[in-house]
C-alpha positions, -999 to +999 in steps of 0.1 A: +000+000+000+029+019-001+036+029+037+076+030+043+090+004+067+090+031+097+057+036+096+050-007+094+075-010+121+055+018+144+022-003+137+040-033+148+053-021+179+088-028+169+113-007+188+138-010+163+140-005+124+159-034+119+133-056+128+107-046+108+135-048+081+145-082+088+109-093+089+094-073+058+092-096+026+090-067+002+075-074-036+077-060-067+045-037-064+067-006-054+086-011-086+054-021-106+038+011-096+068+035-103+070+014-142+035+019-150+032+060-137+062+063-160+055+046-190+031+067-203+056+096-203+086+075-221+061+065-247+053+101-254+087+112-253+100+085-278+067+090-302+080+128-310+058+158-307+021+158-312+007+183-341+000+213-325+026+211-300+048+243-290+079+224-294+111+244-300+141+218-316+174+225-299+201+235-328+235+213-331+265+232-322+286+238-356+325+229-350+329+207-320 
């Protein structure tokens, strides 16, 4: 759901952070998540500019 492991650990009672760490069994959702809110943007981003967009090219710096 996306609570850090402090926040866990507090819910658990645990007195220390490593404890919730040793305990926590993370999975892939955190990673999921960050893949999917990002895709959208690197798809856009490789497809070039939409008609109608204020885009300005940058220019190629001549000799070197």
């Amino acid at each position: 759901m996306g609570m850090s492991l402090p926040v866990i650990g507090k819910l658990l009672g645990h007195a220390q952070a490593a404890t919730t760490h040793r305990d926590a069994h993370l999975s892939d959702d955190p990673l999921r998540k960050a893949s999917e809110l990002i895709a959208p943007h690197i798809a856009t981003a490789m497809a070039g500019p939409a008609k109608g967009d204020n885009v300005v090219p940058f220019r190629k710096k001549s000799g070197g």
